[in-house]
C-alpha positions in Angstrom: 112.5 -4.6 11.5 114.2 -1.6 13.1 113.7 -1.0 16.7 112.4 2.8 15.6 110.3 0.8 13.4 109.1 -1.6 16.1 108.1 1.3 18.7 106.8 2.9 16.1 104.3 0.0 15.0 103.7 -0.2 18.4 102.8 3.3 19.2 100.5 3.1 16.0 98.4 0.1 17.3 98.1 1.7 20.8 96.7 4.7 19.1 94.5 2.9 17.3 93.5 0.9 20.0 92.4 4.1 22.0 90.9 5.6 19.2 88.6 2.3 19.0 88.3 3.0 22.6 87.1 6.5 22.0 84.8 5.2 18.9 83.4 2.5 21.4 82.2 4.9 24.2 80.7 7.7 21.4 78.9 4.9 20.9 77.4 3.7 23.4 75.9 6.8 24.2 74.8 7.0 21.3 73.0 4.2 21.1 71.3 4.8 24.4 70.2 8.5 23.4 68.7 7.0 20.2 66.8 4.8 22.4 65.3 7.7 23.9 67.0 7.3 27.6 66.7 10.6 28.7 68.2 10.8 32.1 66.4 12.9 35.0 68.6 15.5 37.2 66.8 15.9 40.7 64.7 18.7 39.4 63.2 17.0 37.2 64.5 18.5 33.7 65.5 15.5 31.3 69.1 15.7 30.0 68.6 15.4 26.5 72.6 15.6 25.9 74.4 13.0 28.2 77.2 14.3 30.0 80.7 12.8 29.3 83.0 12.1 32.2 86.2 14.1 32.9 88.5 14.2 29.8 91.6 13.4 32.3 89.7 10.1 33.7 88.1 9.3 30.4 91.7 9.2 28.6 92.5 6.9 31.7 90.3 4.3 30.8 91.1 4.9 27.2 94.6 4.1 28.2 93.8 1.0 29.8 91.5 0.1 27.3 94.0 -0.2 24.7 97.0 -1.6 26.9 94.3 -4.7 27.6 93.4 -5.0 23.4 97.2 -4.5 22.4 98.4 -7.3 25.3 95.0 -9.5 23.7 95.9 -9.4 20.4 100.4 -10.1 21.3 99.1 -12.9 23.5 97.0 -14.4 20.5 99.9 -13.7 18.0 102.4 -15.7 20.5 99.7 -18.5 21.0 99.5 -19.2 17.1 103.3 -19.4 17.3 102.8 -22.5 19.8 103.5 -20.4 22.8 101.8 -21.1 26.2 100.4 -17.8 27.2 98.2 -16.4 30.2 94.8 -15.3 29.3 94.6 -11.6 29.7 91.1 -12.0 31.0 90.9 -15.3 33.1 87.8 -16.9 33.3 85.2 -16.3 36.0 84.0 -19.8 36.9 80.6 -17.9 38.0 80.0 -16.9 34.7 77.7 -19.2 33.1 77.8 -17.5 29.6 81.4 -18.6 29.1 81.6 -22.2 31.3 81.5 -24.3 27.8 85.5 -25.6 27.5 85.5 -24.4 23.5 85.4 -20.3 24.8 89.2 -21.1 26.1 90.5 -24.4 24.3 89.6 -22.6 20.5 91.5 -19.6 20.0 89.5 -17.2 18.1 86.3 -17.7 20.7 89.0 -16.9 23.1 89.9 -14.3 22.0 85.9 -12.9 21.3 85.5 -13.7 24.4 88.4 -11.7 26.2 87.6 -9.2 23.8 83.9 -8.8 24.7 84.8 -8.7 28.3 87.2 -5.8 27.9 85.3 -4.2 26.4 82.3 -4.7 28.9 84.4 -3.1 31.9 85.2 -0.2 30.3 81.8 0.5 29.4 81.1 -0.2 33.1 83.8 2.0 34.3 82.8 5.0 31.9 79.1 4.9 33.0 80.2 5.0 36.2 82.1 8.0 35.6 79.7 9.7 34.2 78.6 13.4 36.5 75.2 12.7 37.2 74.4 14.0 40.8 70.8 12.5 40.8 70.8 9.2 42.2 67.9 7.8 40.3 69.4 8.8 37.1 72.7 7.2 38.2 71.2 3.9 38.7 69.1 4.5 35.3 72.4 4.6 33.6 73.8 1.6 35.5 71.3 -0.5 34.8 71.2 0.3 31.2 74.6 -0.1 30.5 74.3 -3.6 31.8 72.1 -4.1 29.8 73.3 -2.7 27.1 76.7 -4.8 28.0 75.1 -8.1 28.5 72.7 -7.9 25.0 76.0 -8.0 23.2 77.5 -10.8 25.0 79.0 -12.9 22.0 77.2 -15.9 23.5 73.8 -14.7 22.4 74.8 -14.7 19.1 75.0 -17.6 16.7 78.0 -16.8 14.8 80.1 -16.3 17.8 78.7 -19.0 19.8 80.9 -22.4 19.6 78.1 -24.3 21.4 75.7 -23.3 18.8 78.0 -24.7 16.5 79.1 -27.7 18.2 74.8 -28.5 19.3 74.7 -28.1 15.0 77.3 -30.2 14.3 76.4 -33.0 16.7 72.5 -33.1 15.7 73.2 -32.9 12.1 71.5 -29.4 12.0 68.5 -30.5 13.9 69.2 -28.5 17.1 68.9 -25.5 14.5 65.7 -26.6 13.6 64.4 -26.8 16.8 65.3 -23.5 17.8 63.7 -22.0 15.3 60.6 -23.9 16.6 61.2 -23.1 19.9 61.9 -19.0 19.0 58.3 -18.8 17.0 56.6 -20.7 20.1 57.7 -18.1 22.6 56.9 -15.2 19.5 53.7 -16.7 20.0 53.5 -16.4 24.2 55.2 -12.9 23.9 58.1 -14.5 26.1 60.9 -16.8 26.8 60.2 -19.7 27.9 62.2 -20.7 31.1 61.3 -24.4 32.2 59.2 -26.9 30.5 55.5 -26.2 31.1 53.8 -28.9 30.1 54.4 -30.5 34.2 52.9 -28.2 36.4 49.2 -27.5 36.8 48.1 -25.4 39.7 45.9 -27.2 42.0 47.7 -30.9 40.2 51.2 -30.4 41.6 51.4 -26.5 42.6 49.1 -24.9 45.5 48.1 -28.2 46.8 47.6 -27.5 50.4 44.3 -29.1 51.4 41.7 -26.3 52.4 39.0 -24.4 51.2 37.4 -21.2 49.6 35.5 -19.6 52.3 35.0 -16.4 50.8 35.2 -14.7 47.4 34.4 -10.7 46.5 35.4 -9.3 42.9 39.1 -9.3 44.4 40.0 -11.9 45.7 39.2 -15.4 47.1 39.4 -16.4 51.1 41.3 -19.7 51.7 41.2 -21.7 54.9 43.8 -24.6 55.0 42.3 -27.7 56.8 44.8 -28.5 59.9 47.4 -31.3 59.8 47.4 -31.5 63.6 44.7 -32.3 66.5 45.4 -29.1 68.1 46.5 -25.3 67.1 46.8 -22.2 68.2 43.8 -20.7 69.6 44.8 -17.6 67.4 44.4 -17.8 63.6 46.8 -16.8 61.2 46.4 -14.5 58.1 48.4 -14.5 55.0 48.1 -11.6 52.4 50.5 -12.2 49.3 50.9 -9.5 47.0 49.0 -9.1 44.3 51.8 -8.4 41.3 52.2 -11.9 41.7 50.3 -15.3 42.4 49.9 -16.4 45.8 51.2 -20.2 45.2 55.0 -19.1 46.1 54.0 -19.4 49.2 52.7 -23.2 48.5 54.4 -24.3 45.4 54.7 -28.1 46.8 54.7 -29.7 49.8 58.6 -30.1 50.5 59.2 -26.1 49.9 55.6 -24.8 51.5 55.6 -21.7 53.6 52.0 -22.4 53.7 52.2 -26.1 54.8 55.1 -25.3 57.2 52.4 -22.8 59.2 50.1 -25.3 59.2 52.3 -28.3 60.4 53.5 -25.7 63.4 49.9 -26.2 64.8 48.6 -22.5 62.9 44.6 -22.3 61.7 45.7 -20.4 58.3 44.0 -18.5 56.1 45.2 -16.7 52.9 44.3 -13.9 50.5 44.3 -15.3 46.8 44.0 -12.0 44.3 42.0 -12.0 41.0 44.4 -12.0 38.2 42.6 -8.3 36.8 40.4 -8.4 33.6 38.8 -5.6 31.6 35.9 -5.8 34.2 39.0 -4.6 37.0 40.3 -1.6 34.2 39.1 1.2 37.5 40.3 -1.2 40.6 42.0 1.1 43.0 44.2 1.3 45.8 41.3 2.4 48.3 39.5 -0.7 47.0 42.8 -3.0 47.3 42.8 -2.3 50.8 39.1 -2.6 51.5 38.3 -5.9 49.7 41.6 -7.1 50.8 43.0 -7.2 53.8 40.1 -5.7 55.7 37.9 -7.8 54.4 40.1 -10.7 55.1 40.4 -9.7 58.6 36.9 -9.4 59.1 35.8 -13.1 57.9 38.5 -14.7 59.9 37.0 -13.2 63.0 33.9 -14.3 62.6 34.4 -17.4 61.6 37.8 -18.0 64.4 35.2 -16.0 66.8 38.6 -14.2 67.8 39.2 -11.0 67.6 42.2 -10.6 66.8 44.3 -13.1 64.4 48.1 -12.8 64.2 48.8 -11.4 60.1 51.8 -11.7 57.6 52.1 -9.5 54.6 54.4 -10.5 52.0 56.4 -7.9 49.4 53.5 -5.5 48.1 50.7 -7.3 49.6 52.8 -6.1 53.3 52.2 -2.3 51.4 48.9 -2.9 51.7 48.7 -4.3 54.7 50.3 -1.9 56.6 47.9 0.7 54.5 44.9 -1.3 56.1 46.1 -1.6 59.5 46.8 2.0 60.1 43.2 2.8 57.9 42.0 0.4 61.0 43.5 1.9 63.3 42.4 5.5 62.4 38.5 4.2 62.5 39.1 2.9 65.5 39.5 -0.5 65.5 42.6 -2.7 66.8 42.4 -5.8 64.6 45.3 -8.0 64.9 47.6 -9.6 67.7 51.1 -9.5 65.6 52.1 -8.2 62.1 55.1 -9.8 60.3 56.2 -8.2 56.9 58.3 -10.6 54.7 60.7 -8.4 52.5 58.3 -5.1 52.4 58.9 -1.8 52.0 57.2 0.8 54.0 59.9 4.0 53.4 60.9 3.7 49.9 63.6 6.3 49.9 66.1 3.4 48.0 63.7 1.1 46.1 66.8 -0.2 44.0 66.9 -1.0 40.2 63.2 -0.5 40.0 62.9 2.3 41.4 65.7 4.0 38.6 62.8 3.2 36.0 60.3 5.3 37.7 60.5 8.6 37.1 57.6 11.7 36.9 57.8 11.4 33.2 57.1 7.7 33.4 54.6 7.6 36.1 52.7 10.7 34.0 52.5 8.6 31.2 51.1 5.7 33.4 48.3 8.3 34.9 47.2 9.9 31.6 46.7 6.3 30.1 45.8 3.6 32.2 45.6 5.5 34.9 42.2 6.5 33.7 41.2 2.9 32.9 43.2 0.7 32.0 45.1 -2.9 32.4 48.8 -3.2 32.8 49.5 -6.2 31.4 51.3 -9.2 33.3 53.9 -9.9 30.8 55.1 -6.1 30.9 55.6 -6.5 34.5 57.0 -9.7 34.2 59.9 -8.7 31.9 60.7 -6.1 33.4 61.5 -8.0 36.5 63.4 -10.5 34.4 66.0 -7.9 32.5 67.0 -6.9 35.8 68.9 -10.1 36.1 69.0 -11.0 32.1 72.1 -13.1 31.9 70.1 -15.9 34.3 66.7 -14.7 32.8 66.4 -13.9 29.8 69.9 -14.4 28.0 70.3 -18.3 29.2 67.0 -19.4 27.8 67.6 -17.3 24.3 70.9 -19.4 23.9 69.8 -23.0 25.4 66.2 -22.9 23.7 66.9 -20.4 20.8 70.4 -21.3 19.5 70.8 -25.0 21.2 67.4 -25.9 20.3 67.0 -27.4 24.0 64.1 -27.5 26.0 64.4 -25.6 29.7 64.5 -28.1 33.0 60.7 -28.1 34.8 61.3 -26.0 37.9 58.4 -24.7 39.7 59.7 -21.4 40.9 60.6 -20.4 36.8 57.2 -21.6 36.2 55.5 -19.4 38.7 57.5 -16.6 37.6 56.2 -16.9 34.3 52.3 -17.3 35.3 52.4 -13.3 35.1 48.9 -11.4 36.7 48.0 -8.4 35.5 46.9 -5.0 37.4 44.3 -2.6 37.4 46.1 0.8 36.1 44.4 3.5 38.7 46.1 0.7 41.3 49.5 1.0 39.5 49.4 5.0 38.8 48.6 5.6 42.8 51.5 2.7 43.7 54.2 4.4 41.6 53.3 7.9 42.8 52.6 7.8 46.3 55.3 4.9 47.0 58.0 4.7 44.5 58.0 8.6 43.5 56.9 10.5 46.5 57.7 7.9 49.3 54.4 9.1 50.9 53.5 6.1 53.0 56.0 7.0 55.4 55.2 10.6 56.3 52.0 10.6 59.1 48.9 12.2 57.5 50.4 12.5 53.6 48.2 9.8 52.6 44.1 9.2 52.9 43.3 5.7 52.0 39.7 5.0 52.5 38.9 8.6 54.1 41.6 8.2 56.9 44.8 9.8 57.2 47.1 7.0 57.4 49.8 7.4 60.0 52.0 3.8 60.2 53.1 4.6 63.6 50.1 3.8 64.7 50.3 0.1 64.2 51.4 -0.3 67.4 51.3 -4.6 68.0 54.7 -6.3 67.6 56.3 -6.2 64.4 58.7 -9.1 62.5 60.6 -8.1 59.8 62.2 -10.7 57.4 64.3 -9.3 54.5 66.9 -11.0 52.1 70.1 -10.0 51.8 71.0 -10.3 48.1 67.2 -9.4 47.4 67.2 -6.7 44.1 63.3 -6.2 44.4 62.9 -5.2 47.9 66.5 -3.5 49.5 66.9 -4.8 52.5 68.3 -1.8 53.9 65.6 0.0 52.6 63.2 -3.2 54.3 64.7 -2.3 57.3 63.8 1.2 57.4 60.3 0.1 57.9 61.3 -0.4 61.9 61.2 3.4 62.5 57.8 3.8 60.9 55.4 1.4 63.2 54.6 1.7 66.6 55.1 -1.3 68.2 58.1 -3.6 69.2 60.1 -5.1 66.2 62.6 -8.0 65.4 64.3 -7.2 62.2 65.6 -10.9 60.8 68.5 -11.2 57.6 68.2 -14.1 55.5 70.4 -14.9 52.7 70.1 -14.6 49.3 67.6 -13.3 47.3 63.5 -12.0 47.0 62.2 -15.5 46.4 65.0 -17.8 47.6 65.9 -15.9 50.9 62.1 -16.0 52.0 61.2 -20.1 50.5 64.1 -21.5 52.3 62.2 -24.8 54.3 63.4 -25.6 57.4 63.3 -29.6 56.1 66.3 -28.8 54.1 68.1 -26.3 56.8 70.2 -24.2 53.7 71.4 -20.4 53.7 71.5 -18.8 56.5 70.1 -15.6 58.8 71.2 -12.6 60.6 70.0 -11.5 64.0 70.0 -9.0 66.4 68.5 -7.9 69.7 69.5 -4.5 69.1 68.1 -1.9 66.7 70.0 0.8 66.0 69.0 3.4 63.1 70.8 2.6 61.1 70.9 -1.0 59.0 74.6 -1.1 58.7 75.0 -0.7 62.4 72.6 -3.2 63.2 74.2 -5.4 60.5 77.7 -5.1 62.3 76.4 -6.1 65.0 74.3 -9.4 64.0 75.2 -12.9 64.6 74.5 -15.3 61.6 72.7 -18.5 62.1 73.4 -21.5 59.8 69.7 -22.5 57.8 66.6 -21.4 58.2 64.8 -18.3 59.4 61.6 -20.2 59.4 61.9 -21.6 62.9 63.5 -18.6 64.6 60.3 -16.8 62.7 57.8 -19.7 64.5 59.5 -19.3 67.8 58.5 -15.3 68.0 54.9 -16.1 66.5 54.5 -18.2 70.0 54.1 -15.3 71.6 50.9 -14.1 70.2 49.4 -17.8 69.5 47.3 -17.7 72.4 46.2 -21.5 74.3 46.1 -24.8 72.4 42.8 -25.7 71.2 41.5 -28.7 69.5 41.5 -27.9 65.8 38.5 -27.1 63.9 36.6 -30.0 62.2 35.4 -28.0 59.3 36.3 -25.3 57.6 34.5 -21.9 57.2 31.6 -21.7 59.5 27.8 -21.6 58.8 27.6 -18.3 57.6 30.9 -18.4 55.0 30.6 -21.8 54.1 33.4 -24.0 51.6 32.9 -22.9 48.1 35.2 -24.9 46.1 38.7 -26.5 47.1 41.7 -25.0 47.6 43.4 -23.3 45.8 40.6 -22.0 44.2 39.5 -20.7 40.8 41.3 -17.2 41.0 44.8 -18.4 41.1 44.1 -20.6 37.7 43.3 -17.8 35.8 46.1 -16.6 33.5 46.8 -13.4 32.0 
């Protein structure tokens, strides 16, 4: 062949390739406007017609697009001519999709892969490109294009999946089989399942801190942990968890127990264990949340501690409401505890993150003018959402090991109690999303009345610990740390690594991660970031050693639980926690 011939081959491919580049970004948008994605400017108007990037930036990535495909498709030529030849796309040892030797060693997964990956970042690169000038709708696009991105991952797929093959081939078909079992059991659940079931039992080998019910209302159940040494802390603890969620995080067993570790430190704890919300809870509130909760809790430890003030940790939304009490407190009056710590909480929710991108006034209307009125939101829905933010580990993993590998997940307690889902009352959800997630009320003295009282944070004026996790996509921790400026009294901001769940259960026993800290505290979390000195494990002891403080003397601990006016109703954990959705 001519060289006019050969650049002109070559031009034609390029061509093409961009045109396929064009093709694959009509689309996509395509594809999200026929799912009914309607993006949200800051006025609230939707944009029914999604805006393209610039033409000059949009041909960039076109460009690069099709140098990537036309450089994929010479290097696969020149390998099936024996060359050795780079990868155009290496692999990403922290992507677990592609970790099976077959995506590299056989050519033509190879070259789905490297395809599919291309592919992926400019998607990612035209969706960020995209003129949007409201942030929430930005990070509503984001996050759908990953997930767009990641649903079409050739992995999840069984004819482009050489482990699907090679589990087939090995089991004589059998793996195929028992995927199709596995994929009708999980139909039948209404999820995927994520670790084998069948070995925890709450109360058997989850929540097994020895204690007691001492109290129970239509909300939730009082638990007071019997002591593991002959003396503690003159001054009780509290513990309110939140309620989107089951309380046993905090206690899942004894080597990785928050609750345990307390205990062991010499605390008299007690916790607030939620109802998982039935029919009976459709017209639960937020007023009543806070009521039954936290004030209630409050009250019955001081009666039965006969102190007056116990030291009180609030953890994700259950700190929401517990700063939401404490300042109701305060209005009437009252000054109820010694301390306040608030593990990964947010009480400004100006950047509430992924989540916050699904919330919009269309969505929360829609919230109010069903179950808003009456109404459950059901756990699952909750709990799926919280799992496509991080699909690939969550959702994409199990649909490929159980569904196309026929395998059966690893028991791991944390996947298990993120899968015992709780549902909520909807008037409780409709106010959260609004006045929090929407409005970012709670910060602004006076905008809210809870209970008949203006709340006002800044009047929670005892000493503040914050705790917030660095990599943590439910709670910001920049936005976590905003919460400093909003309370009263003196605060210690603490960074721990990793994420929501890992970044808070990180024992001290096995010493792992580690924590930012800072005796200043500027405005602004960046500053005060810059400024930090990381410690190596963690944050639980540097968390005890500030607690001190407030513990009052040492007192011999308490030889029964409760008292004679809220005496033990059944064993810890309890009956509410057992209940599933």
């Amino acid at each position: 062949m001519s060289d006019d011939a050969n650049k002109l081959a070559g031009a034609t491919a390029m061509q093409a390739m961009m045109d396929a580049g064009q093709a694959l970004a009509r689309n996509f948008f395509e594809a999200l406007t026929n799912q009914h994605v309607a993006m949200q400017d800051s006025g609230g108007m939707a944009v029914t017609n999604m805006p393209m990037p610039d033409p000059a930036e949009l041909a960039k990535f076109q460009q690069e697009f099709a140098s990537k495909h036309t450089a994929l498709w010479t290097s696969m030529l020149a390998g099936s001519q024996g060359e050795a030849v780079e990868p155009v796309v290496p692999v990403d040892p922290r992507d677990k999709r592609f970790s099976s030797p077959e995506w590299t060693t056989n050519p033509m997964f190879d070259y789905l892969r490297q395809a599919y990956l291309i592919n992926a970042a400019f998607l990612t690169k035209v969706a960020a490109a995209v003129p949007l000038n409201d942030g929430r709708a930005k990070q509503r696009l984001n996050f759908l294009t990953r997930q767009y991105i990641d649903a079409l991952a050739p992995s999840n797929f069984a004819a482009t999946n050489p482990e699907f093959i090679a589990a087939a081939l090995q089991t004589k078909g059998e793996s195929i089989t028992r995927g199709i079992q596995n994929m009708l059991a999980d139909l039948q659940k209404g999820r995927v399942s994520t670790t084998d079931e069948t070995v925890f039992e709450v109360g058997r080998n989850l929540g097994v801190s020895p204690g007691a019910v001492i109290f129970e209302n239509e909300l939730m159940q009082l638990i007071q942990y019997s002591p593991l040494t002959d003396t503690v802390a003159q001054v009780p603890f509290l513990i309110v968890p939140p309620c989107i969620n089951k309380f046993y995080i905090l206690d899942l067993q004894p080597e990785n127990s928050f609750v345990r570790y307390v205990v062991e430190q010499g605390h008299t704890v007690f916790l607030v264990s939620w109802k998982n919300a039935g029919p009976e809870d459709a017209n639960r509130t937020w007023d009543e949340y806070v009521e039954k909760g936290p004030l209630t809790a409050i009250e019955i430890v001081r009666k039965v501690t006969k102190v007056k003030k116990p030291n009180i940790l609030g953890f994700c939304v259950g700190g929401t409401i517990l700063a939401t009490a404490l300042a109701v407190a305060r209005a009437r009056g009252d000054d109820p505890v010694a301390s306040v710590t608030f593990l990964t909480t947010m009480l400004d929710f100006s950047d509430t993150g992924e989540i916050g991108c699904l919330v919009d006034e269309a969505s929360v209307q829609a919230r109010e003018n069903t179950i808003g009125k009456g109404g459950l939101l059901k756990g699952q829905e909750l709990a799926n959402v919280f799992s496509f933010l991080q699909a690939n580990n969550l959702v994409w993993q199990y649909v490929i090991g159980n569904y196309l590998k026929g395998g059966t997940p690893a028991p791991f307690d944390l996947l298990y109690w993120n899968s015992d889902s709780t549902n909520l009352p909807g008037p409780f959800l409709a106010w959260y999303l609004r006045n929090m997630y929407l409005e970012n009320n709670l910060r602004l003295p006076g905008r809210l009345t809870v209970l008949g009282q203006k709340v006002d944070l800044g009047k929670i004026d005892v000493p503040v610990y914050f705790f917030a996790a660095r990599e943590d996509h439910i709670v910001p921790w920049k936005t976590s740390y905003l919460g400093r400026a909003l309370v009263g009294g003196d605060t210690v901001f603490t960074l721990g690594a990793s994420g929501h769940i890992a970044g808070t259960i990180n024992p001290a026993a096995k010493n792992k991660r580690s924590y930012w800290t800072s005796a200043n505290a500027p405005t602004s979390p960046d500053e005060w970031l810059a400024q930090a000195e990381e410690h190596p494990g963690s944050w639980w002891p540097h968390w005890i050693e500030w607690l001190k403080q407030f513990d009052g003397k040492q007192v011999p601990a308490r030889a029964r639980l409760g008292s004679k006016d809220f005496e033990a109703i059944e064993p810890a954990p309890g009956r509410y926690v057992k209940a599933r959705a």
